[in-house]
C-alpha positions as MATLAB code, in Angstrom:
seq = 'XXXXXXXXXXXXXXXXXXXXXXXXXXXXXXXXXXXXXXXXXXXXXXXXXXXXXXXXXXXXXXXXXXXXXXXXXXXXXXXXXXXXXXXXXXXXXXXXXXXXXXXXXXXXXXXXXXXXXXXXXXXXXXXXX';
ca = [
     100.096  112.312  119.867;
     100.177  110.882  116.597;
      97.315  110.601  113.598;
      95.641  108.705  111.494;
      95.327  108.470  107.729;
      91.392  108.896  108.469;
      91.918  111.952  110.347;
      93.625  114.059  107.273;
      90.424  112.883  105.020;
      88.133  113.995  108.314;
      89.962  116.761  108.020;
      89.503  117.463  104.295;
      85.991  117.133  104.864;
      85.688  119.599  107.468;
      87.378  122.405  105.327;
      85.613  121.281  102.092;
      83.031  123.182  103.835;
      84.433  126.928  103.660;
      83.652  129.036  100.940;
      87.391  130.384  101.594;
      89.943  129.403   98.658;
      92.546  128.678  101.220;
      90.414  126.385  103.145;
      89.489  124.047   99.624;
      93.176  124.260   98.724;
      93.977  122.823  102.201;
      90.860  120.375  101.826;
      92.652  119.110   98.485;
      95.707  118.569  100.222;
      95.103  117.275  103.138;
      92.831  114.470  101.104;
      96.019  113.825   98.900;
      97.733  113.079  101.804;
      95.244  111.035  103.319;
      95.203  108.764   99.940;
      98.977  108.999  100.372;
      99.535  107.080  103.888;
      96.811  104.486  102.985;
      98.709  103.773  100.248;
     101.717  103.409  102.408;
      99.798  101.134  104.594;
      98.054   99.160  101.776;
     101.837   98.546   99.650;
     103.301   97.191  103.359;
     100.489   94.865  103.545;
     100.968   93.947   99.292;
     104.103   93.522  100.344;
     104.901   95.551   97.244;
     108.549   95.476   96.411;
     110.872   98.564   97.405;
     111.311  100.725   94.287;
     114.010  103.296   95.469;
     115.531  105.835   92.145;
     117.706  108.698   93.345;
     115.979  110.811   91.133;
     112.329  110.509   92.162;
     110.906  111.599   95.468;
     108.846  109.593   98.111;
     105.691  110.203   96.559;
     106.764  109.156   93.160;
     108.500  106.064   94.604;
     105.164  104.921   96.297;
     103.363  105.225   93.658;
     106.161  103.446   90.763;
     105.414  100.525   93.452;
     102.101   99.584   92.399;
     102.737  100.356   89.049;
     105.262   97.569   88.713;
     102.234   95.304   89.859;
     100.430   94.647   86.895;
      97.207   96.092   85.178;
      94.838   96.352   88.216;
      97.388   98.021   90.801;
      98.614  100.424   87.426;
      95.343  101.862   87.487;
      95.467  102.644   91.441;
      98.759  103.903   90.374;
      97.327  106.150   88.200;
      94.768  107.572   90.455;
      97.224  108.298   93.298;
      99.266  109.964   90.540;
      96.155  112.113   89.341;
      95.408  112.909   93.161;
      98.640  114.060   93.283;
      99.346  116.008   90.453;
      95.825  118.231   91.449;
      97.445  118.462   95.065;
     100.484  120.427   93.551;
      98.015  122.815   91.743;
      96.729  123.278   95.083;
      99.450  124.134   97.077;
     101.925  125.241   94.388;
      99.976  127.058   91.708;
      98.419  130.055   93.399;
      97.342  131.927   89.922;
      95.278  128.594   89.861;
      92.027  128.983   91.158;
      90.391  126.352   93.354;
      86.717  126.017   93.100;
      84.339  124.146   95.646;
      82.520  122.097   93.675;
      86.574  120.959   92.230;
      87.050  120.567   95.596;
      84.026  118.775   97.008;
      84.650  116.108   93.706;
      88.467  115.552   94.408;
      87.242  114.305   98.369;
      84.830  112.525   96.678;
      87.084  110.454   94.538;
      89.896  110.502   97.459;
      87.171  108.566   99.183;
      86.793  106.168   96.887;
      90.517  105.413   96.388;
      90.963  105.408  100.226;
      87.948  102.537   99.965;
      89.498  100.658   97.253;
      92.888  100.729   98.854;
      91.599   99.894  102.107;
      89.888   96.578  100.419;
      93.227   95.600   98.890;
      94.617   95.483  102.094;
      91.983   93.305  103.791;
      92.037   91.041  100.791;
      96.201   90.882  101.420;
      95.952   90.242  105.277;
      93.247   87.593  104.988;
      95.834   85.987  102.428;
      98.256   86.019  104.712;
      95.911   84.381  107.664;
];
């Protein structure tokens, strides 16, 4: 069975709830990564060109995309980049800690980009029809 990009974030939003550190690390991450593949889905539907560097990962790649867009897509660029960068203090940086209410704001803001990414992709398919 596969998933969605909606079911990570309904998944970040289920753990947000815990008052466990482990379970608002895996919130964090699991609401990076549901930014992550609507980004995928909204650069396929910008038809954003392929940016491919041997030295820079996936993530990195994705996100260099939008930045070669111009001003408004730099600054989605820079929030995936943000979301990203607090997903690695999540997951990699254990001396870190992790509070809820850091938590609860980073799914709130994931939202948000999820939204605004969501809208550039309608506003590129009804170009396209």
């Amino acid at each position: 069975m596969s998933v969605s990009a909606n079911e990570f974030f309904d998944q970040s939003q289920r753990l947000i709830d815990s008052a466990n550190e482990i379970d608002l690390r895996c919130a964090v991450s699991r609401g990076y990564y549901s930014a992550y593949h609507v980004a995928l889905i909204t650069a396929a539907s910008l038809s954003l060109d392929e940016f491919k560097s041997s030295g820079v990962g996936a993530h990195e790649q994705l996100i260099r995309k939008f930045e070669s867009k111009g001003p408004g897509l730099k600054k989605i660029a820079r929030r995936l980049r943000d979301k990203k960068r607090v997903r690695c203090v999540a997951d990699y940086q254990l001396e870190e800690k992790v509070t809820k209410e850091e938590a609860q704001l980073f799914i709130v803001e994931v939202g948000i980009l999820i939204a605004d990414l969501e809208r550039l992709g309608r506003i590129a398919a009804a170009e396209v029809n």
